[in-house]
TIKOL-404963 format. One record per residue: residue in three letters; x, y, z of N, C-alpha, C in turn. Coordinates in steps of 0.1 Angstrom, whole numbers, plus 5000, padded with zeros to 4 digits. Atoms other than C-alpha are relative to their C-alpha. Layout:
BEGIN
ALAXYZXYZXYZ...
//
This chain:
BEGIN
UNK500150144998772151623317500849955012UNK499350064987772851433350500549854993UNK500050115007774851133348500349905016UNK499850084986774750813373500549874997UNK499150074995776650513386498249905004UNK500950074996773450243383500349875004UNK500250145002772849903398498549934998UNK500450015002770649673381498949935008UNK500650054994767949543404500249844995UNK500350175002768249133409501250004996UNK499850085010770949103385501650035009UNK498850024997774749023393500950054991UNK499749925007776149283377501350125000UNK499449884994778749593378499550135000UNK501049885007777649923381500050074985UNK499749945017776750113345499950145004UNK499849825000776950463341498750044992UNK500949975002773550603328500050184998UNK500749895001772050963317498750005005UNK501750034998769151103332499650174997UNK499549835000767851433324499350125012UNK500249934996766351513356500749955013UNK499050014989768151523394499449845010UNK500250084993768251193413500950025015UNK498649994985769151113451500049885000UNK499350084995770950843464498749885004UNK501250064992768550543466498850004987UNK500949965012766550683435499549814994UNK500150075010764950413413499849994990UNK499650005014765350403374499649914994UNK500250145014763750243347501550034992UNK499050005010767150153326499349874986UNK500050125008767649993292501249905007UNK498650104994770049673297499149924990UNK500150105010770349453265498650074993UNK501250035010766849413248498650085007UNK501449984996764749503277500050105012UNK500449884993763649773302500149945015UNK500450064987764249693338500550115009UNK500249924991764849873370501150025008UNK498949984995767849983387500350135012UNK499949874988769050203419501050064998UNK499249895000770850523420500949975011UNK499349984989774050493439501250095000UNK499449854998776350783433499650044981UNK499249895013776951083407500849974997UNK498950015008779451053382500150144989UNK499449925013781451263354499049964987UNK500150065010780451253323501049924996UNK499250105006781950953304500250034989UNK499849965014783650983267499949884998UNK500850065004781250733258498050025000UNK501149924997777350793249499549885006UNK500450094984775450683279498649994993UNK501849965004771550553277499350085009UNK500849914987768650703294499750005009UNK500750074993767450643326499050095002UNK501149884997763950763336499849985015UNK500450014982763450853373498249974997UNK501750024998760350683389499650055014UNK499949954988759150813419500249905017UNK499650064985760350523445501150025003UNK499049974997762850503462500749935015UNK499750084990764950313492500550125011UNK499249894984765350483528501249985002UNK498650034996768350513544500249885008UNK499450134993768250213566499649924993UNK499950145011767150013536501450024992UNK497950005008770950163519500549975007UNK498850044995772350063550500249845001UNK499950144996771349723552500549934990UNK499650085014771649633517501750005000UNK499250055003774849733513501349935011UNK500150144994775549563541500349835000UNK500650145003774049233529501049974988UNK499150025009776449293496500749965003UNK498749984995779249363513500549855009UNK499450104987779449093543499249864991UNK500650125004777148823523500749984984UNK499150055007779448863494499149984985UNK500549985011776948963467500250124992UNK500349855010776349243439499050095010UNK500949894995774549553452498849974996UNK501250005009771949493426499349915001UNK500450084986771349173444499350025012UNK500349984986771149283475498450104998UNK500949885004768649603468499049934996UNK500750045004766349363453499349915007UNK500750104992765249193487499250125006UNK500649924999764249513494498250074997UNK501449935005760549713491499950145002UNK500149905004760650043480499250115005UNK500649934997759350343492498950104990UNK501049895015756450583466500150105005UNK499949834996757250923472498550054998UNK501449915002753650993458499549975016UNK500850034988752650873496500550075011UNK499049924991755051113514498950115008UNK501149894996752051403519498849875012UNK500750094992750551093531500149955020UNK499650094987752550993564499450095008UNK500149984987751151043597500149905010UNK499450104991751650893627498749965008UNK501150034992748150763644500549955016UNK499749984993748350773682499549855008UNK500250084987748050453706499250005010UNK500850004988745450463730499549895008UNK501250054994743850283756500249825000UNK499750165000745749933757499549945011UNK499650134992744949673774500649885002UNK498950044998747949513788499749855011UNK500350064991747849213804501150015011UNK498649984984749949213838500949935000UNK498650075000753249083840500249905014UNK499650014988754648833867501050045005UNK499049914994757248933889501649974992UNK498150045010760348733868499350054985UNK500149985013758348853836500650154999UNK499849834999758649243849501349975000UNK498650014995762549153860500249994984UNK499550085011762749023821499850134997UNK500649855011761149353808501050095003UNK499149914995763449563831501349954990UNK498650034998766849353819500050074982UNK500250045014765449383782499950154997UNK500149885001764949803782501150055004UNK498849944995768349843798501549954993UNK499050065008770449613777500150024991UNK500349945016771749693740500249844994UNK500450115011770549383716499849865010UNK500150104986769849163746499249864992UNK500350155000768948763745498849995009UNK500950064992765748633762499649884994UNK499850135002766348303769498849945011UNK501150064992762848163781499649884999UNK500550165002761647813786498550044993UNK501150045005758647713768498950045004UNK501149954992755347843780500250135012UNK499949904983757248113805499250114996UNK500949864998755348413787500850064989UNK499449905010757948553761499250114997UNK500449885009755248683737499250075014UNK500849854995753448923764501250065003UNK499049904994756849043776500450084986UNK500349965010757049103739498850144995UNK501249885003753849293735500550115012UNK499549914992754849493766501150084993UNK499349895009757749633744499450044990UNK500449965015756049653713499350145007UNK500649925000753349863733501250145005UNK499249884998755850093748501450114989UNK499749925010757650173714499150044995UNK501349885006754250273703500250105007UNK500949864995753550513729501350145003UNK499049875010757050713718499950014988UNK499749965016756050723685501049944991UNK499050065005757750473671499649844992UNK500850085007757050173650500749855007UNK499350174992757649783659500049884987UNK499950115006758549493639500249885006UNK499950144990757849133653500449924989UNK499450095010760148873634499649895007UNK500350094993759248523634500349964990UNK499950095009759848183612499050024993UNK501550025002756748193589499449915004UNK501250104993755247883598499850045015UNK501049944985754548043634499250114995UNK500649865002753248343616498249914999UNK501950094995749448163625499350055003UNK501349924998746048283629500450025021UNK500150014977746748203673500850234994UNK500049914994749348473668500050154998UNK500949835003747848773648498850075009UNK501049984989744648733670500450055015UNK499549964985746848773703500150204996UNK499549925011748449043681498950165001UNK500649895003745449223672499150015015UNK501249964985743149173707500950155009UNK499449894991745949443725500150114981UNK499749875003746949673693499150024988UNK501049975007743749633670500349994985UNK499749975011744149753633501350054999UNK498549915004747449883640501049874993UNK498950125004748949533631499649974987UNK500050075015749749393596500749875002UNK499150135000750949053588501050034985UNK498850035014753648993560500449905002UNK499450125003754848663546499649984984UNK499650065012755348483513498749984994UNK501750025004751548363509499250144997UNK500849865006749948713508499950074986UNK499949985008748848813480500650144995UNK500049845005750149163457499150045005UNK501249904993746949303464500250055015UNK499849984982747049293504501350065000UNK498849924995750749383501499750094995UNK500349885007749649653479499250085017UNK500949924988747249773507500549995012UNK498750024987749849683537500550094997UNK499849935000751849913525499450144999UNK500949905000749650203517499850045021UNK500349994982748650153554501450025008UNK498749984994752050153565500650155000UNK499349915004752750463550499250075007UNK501149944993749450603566500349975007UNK499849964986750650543597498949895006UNK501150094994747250293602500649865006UNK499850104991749750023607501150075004UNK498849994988752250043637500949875001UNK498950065000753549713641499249864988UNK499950115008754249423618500549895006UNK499950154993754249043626500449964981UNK499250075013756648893596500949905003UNK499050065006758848663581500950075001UNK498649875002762348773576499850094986UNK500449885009761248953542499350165004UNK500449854991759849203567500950095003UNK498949874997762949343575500050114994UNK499549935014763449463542498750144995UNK500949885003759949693543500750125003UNK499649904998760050053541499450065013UNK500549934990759350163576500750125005UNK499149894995759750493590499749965018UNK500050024989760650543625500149885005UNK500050154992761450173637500850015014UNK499050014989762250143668500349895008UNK499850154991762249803679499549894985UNK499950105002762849473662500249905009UNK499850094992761849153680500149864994UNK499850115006763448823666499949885007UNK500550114994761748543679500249864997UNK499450145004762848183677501350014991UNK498849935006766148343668500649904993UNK499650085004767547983668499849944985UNK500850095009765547873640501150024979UNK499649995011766947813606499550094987UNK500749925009764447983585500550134997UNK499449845003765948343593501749964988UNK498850045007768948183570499350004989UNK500850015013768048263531501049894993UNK499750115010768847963509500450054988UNK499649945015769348153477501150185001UNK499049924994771948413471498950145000UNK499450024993772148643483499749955016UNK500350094987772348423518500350065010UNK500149964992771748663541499549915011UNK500850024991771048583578499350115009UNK500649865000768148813588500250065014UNK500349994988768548763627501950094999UNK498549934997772548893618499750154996UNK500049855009771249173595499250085011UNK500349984992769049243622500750105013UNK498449974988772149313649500650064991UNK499249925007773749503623499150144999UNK500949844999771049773623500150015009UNK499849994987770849773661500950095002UNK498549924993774649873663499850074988UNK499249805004774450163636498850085001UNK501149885000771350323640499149975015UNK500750034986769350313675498149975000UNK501350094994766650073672500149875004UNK499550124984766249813698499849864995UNK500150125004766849463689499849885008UNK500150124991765549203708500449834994UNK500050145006766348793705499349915011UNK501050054989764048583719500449824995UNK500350245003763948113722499949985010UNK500350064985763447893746501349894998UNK498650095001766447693727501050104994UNK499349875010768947983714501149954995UNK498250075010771947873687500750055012UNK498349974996775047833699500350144998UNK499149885008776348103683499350135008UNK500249874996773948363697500049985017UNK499750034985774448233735501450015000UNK498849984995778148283735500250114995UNK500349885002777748573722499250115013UNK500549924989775148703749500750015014UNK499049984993777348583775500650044999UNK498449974996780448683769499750134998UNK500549865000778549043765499250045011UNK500749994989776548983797498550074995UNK501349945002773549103780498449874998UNK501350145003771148753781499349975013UNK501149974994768248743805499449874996UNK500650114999767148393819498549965003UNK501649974996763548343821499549844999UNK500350145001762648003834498549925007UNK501150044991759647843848498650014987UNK501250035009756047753828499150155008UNK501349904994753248073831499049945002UNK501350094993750647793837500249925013UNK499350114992753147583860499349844993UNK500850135006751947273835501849935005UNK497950075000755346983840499749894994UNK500250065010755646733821500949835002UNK498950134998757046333819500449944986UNK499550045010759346193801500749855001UNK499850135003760045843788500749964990UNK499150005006762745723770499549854994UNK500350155002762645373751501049974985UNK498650015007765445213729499049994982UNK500550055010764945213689499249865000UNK500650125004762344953679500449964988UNK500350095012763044703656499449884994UNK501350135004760444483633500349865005UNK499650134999760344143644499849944988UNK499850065016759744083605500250134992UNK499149905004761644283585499250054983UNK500449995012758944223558498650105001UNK501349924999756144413578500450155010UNK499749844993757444783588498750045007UNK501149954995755644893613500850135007UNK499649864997758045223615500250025010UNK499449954989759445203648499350065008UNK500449924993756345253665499949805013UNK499950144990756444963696498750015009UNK501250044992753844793713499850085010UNK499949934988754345003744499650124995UNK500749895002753845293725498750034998UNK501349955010750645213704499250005013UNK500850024988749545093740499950185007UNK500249904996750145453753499250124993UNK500949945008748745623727498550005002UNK501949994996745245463728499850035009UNK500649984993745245523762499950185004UNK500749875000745345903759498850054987UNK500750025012743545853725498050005010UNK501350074988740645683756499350185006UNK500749834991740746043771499650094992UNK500149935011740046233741500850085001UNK499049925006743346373738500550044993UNK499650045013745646433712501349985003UNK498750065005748946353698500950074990UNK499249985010751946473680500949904999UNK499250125005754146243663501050064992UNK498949895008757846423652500849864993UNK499250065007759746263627500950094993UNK499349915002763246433616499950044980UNK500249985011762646383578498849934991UNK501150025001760646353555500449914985UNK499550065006762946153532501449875010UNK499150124995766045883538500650085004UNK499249964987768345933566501049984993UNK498950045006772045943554501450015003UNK498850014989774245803579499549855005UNK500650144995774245483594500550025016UNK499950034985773645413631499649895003UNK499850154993774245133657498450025008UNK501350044991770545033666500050005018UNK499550064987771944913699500950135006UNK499549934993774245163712500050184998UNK500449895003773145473689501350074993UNK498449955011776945563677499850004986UNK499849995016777345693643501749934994UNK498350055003780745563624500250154992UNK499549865001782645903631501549994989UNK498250015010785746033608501150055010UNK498749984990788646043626501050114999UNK499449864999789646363619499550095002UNK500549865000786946603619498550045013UNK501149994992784646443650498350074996UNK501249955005781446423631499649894993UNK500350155008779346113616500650014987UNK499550005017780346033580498649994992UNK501450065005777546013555500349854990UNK500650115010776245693536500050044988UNK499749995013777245693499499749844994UNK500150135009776045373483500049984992UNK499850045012776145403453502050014999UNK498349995002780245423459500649865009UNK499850054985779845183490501150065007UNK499350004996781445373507499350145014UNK500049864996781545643539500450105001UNK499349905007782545983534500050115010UNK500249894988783246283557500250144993UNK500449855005781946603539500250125005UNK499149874993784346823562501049964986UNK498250005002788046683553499749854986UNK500250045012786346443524501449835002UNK499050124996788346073541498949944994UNK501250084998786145813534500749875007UNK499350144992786445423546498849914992UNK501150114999784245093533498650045012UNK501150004993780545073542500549875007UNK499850184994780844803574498350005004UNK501350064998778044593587500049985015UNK500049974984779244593624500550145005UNK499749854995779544903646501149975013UNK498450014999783144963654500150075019UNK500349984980781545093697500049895005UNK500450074992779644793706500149874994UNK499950125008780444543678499249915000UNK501350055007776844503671499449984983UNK500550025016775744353636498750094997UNK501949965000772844613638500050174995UNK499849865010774044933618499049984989UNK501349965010770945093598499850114998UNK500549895000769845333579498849964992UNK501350005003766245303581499250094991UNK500749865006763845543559498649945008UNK501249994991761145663581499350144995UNK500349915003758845903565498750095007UNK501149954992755746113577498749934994UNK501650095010753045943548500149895009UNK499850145001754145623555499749985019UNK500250044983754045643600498550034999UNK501549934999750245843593499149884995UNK500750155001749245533573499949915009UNK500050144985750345273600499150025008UNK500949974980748545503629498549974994UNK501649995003745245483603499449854999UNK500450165006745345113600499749995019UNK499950034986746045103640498850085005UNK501549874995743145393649499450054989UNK500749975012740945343620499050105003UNK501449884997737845563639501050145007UNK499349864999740645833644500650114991UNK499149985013741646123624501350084999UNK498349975005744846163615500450094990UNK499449955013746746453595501650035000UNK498249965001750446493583500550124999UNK499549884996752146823591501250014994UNK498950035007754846883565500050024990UNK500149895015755947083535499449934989UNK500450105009755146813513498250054998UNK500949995004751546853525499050155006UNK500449905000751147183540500750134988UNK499849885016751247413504499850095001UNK500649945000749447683512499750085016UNK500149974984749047923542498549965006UNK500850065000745447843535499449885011UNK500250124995745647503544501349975016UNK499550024993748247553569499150075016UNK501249934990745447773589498749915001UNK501450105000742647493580500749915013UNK499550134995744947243596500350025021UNK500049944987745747413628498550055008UNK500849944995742447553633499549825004UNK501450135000740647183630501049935015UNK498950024987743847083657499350015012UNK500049924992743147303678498750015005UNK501550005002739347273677499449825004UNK500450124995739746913685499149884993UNK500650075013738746793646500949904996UNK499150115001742146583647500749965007UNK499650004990743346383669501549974999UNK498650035001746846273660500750104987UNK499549945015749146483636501450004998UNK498750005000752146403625501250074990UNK499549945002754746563616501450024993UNK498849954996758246733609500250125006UNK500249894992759847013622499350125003UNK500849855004757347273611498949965015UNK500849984990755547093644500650065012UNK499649964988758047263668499850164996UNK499949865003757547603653499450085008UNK500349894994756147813679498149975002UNK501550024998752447643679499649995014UNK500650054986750547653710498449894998UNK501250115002748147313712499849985014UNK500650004992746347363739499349875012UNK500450154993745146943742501149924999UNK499250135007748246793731500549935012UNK499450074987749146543762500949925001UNK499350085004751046353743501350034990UNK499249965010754346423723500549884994UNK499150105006756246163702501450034994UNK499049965006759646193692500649884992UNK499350115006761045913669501250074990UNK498749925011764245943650501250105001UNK499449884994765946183671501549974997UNK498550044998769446003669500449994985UNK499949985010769546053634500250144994UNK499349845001769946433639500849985013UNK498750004987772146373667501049964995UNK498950055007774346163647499950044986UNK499749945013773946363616501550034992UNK498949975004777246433595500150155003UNK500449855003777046763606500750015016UNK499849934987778947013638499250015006UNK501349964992775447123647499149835005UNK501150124995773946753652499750045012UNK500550004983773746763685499150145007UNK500849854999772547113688498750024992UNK501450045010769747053663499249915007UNK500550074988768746753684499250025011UNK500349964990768546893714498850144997UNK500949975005766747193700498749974995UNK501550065005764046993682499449965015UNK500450054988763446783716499450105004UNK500449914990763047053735498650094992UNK500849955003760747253713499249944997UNK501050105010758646923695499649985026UNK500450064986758646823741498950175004UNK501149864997756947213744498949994996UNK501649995009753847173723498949875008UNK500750124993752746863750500050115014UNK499949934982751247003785500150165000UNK499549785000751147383776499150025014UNK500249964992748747423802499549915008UNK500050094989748247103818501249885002UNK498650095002750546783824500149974991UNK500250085012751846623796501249875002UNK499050115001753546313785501350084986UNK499250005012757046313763500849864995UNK499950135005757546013741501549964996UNK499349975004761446003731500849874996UNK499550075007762745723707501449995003UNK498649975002766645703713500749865004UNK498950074993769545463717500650105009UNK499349914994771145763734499550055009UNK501149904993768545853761501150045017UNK498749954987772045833788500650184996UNK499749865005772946173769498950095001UNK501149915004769646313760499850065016UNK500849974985768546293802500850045003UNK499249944987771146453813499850234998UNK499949845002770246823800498549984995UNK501350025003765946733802499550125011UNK500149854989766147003835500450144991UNK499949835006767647273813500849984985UNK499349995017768847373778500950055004UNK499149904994771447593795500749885007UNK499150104998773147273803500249934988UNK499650035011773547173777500950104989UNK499449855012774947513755500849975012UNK498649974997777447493783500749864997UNK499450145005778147123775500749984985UNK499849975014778047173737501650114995UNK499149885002780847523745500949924999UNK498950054994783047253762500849914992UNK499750145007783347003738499950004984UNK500449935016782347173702501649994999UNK498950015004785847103688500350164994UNK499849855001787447453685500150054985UNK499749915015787647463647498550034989UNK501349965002783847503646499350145003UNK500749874999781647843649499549925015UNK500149845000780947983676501650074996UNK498549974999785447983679500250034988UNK499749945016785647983642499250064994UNK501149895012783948203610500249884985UNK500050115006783047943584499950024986UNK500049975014783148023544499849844990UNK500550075011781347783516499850014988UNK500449925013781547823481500049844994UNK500350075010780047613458500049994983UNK499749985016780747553422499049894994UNK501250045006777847493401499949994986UNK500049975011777547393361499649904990UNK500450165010776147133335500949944996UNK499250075006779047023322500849955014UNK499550044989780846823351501550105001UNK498450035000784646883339500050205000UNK499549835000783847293338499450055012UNK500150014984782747273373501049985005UNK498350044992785947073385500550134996UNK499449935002787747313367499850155005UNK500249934996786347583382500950025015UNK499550064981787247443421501350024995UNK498750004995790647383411500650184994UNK499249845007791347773391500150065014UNK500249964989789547843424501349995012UNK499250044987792247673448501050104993UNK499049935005794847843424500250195005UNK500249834994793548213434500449995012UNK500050054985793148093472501449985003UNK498949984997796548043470500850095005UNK499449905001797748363466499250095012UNK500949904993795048493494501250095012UNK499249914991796448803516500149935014UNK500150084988795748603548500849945005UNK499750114996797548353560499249945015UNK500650054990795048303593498849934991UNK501050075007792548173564500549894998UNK499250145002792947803562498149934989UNK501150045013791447653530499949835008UNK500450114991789847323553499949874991UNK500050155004789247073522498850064985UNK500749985010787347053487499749884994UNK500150134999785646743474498450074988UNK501249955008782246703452498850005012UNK501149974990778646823473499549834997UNK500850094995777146543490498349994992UNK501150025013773946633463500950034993UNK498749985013776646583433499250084991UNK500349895011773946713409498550035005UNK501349905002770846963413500050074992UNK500849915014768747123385501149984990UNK499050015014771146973361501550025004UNK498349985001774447063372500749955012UNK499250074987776946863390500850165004UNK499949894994778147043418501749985015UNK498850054988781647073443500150125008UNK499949964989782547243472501150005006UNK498749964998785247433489499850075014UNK500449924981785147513528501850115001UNK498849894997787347823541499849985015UNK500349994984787647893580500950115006UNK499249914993789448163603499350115012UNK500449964990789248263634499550145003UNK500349925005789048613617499350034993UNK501149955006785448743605500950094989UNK499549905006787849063590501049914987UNK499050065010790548843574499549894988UNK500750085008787648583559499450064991UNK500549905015786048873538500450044996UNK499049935006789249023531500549874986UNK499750065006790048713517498849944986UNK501449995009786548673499500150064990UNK500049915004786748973486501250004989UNK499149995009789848943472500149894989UNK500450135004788848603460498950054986UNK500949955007786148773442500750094987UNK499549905004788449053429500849974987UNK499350085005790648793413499649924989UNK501250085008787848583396499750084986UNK500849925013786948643357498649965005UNK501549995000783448703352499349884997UNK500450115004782848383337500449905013UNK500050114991784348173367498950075009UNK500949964993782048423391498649914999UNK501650075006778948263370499949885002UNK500550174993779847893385500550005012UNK500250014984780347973419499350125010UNK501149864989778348113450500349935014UNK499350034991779648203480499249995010UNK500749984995777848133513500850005015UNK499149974992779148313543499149965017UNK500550024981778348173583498949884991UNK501350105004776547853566499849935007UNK500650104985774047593587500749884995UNK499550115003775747353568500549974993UNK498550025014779447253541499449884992UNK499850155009777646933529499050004983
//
């Protein structure tokens, strides 16, 4: 009888010790009992026998490769989960398909030709290790892309194209498949079992070569990978929301540096974080200029406000609706960006655009009304809601609610013989309808579509002449480090999807348009603007730690945070600085009120040591009302 060291797939667990009575390897998968019911667990080492009787496990024939063990535990380790967690973002390999693998050969691409700064990009991006390609909008990325993908085919080697899902769109599997045929698969969240059932199969057959995914694509079993391309690196999406809160574009760069396959990062707006990074590594590769030469204008115009406060007409102004019909006249179209798709929660000076900052942490405060009060969800100060703004000592502080239904109705009352669709989780559900919707776009079946940010995702709209941006100063003045870098990123990508291949107009709502125009020539004025002035106790300079304490009963939540500060006390560190703890800005979701404990230190090594030991310290019962979230987009 063998005996093993299991963890339980999904569950947050410690390892168990198990019998099995035939030889497992490392990676193995295992039907185990646990409690009442039969579930599934991975082999991670051999053990002694125990003087205790062990249950059974039954080997099944899957199993995780080695760069799926390296990543996972990995993703445990640095994201500060269970093994059994982590392992379970994974997709398993069927040994019954091993007789199966072959490698089908590449023939006969046709490539389309490079320009002369696209070849210079290709050169900088084959010679660099985990290199940055930082391209403006329309310069050509994805062929410099396919140009790598084809050249890890023709060493025998496999390719994975990362992207947000919402770009994963019929435009760019068709690009996709016109150069590499059947060799390409898609993966994302909409696909059915079935198809993944048969994706993989094919993968293992060698029939596919490269994959176009989500970040869940990481996690497939591919053999031979030799290139991962992470596209719209910036984008939030590669950040998982549930634990464990991997980021895929980090787990990504973590494979790169231990095993040698080539990690590209691609945007036209790249985070902070991964531009001071490429710099100060010299490995990022500028790539500027439109592959059509389309240019574009831009028009600034101050918040509108109703002249009756009783007939919302959503901040769209005469001047605008005027501009609109008159591309509307050409048979053009239109996008229309709005930052949410709910109430804004921050108040800004109509007039001068200023948020009311906290005086300690350089960052708006949020709107609390049911406390009246404002509150700063760093260092948790608050002050009285006022009614004048404390810049321009204008009576004109507002927080408007501007939604996507509600602007799409206005435009249908205003362009009743036009048709109008809204772009937005709310009403795109289904990949389905997110391919109906684009296709009819695109096809020139709608002329206006408005939106949120799923409209800057990587779409190419071929008519759009017109962009609109409303609202922008409401992520600029967000309660948040990143406002201004979110901002400017939306702009720049929602101002991309106007003019792709001919001129376009760009619409931009702001009190702030003295700030916005000054970094409209380049985004790369701006990331060095943002280096200069980002207050140093923010990421990229600092490593940022969030733990949240989560539970139905309010008073065994609190009590959680403070046992919590009580451990944190004792942490080995002293370069960890515990920054502030207060209740989450959503007090309760899915039933359980909820608080919050920010960490920070200049030290990645000393912030997990302190985690870790944080963790080590914790009974099992406090573990079960908090979760930790390491490099997060956001403490509030």
């Amino acid at each position: 009888m063998n005996y093993y060291l299991i963890a339980p797939l999904g569950q947050n667990s410690p390892l168990l010790t198990y019998a099995c009575d035939e030889s497992c390897q490392i990676g193995q998968i295992c039907l185990i009992p646990l409690k009442s019911k039969t579930t599934q667990g991975v082999v991670l080492s051999a053990t002694s026998k125990p003087d205790f009787e062990c249950k059974i496990a039954t080997k099944t024939t899957s199993y995780f490769l080695p760069n799926q063990q390296l990543l996972a535990h990995f993703i445990a380790s640095y994201y500060c989960a269970s093994i059994g967690e982590s392992y379970k973002l994974f997709t398993p390999f069927d040994a019954v398909l091993e007789s199966q693998i072959i490698f089908e050969e590449v023939r006969d691409l046709t490539l389309q030709p490079l320009s002369e700064s696209q070849n210079k990009a290709l050169a900088f991006l084959q010679t660099h290790h985990n290199p940055l390609l930082f391209g403006d909008t329309g310069s050509g990325k994805t062929e410099i892309y396919i140009h790598l993908i084809a050249q890890t085919l023709a060493q025998g080697k496999n390719a994975l194209f990362l992207m947000p899902e919402i770009s994963l769109t019929p435009q760019i599997e068709a690009r996709l498949k016109k150069i590499f045929g059947q060799k390409v698969g898609i993966w994302h969240s909409k696909i059915t079992q079935r198809k993944k059932q048969e994706m993989l199969l094919k993968l293992a057959q060698g029939q596919i070569r490269v994959i176009a995914g989500a970040r869940s694509a990481l996690f497939l079993p591919i053999f031979s990978l030799g290139l991962v391309i992470v596209d719209e690196e910036h984008d939030d999406a590669y950040k998982s929301q549930t634990r464990p809160r991997y980021n895929a574009r980090d787990v990504a760069l973590y494979l790169g540096a231990k095993n040698e396959v080539k990690i590209v990062l691609g945007s036209a707006t790249p985070s902070l974080n991964s531009y001071y990074r490429a710099t100060n590594d010299k490995n990022m590769y500028r790539l500027k200029g439109q592959y059509f030469n389309a240019h574009k204008t831009f028009t600034f115009e101050s918040p509108h406000l109703p002249t009756d406060l009783y007939q919302n007409d959503w901040g769209l102004s005469a001047s605008l609706v005027s501009k609109m019909q008159k591309v509307l006249d050409r048979q053009e179209q239109i996008i229309v960006f709005l930052p949410t798709r709910a109430n804004y929660k921050m108040l800004l000076c109509e007039k001068c655009g200023e948020g009311i900052k906290c005086e300690f942490c350089a960052v708006n405060m949020s709107l609390h009304t049911d406390k009246n009060a404002l509150i700063c969800h760093y260092c948790h100060w608050s002050k009285p809601i006022m009614s004048v703004c404390p810049h321009c000592l204008s009576p004109t502080l507002r927080s408007l609610r501007i939604g996507t239904a509600e602007v799409a109705k206005y435009l249908c009352e205003i362009f009743p013989k036009k048709r109008i669709e809204v772009f937005d989780r709310d009403h795109i559900t289904t990949h389905c309808k997110l391919t109906r919707v684009l296709e009819d776009f695109n096809n020139g079946e709608i002329d206006i579509l408005v939106g949120t940010q799923m409209l800057s995702k990587g779409h190419d709209y071929h008519k759009v002449n017109l962009a609109v941006i409303l609202g922008i100063d409401y992520i600029l003045g967000a309660s948040d480090y990143r406002g201004s870098e979110r901002a400017l990123s939306l702009m720049y990508q929602i101002a991309g999807r106007s003019g792709r291949k001919h001129h376009g107009e760009v619409y931009i709502q702001s009190a702030k348009s003295d700030f916005l125009e000054k970094f409209i020539a380049d985004y790369e004025i701006f990331l060095r603007y943002e280096l200069s002035t980002r207050p140093k106790l923010y990421p990229p300079y600092m490593r940022l730690a969030n733990i949240t304490f989560a539970h139905h009963i309010e008073s065994r939540a609190s009590q959680a945070l403070y046992q919590s500060l009580e451990i944190l006390q004792r942490k080995p560190h002293s370069e960890v600085e515990i920054v502030g703890h207060s209740r989450a800005m959503i007090q309760r979701l899915y039933g359980k009120f909820r608080f919050v404990l920010l960490l920070r230190s200049h030290s990645p090594r000393a912030l997990l040591d302190t985690l870790h030991y944080f963790i080590s310290q914790s009974p099992l019962e406090l573990q079960r009302i908090y979760e930790i979230d390491i490099d997060p987009l956001n403490v509030l």
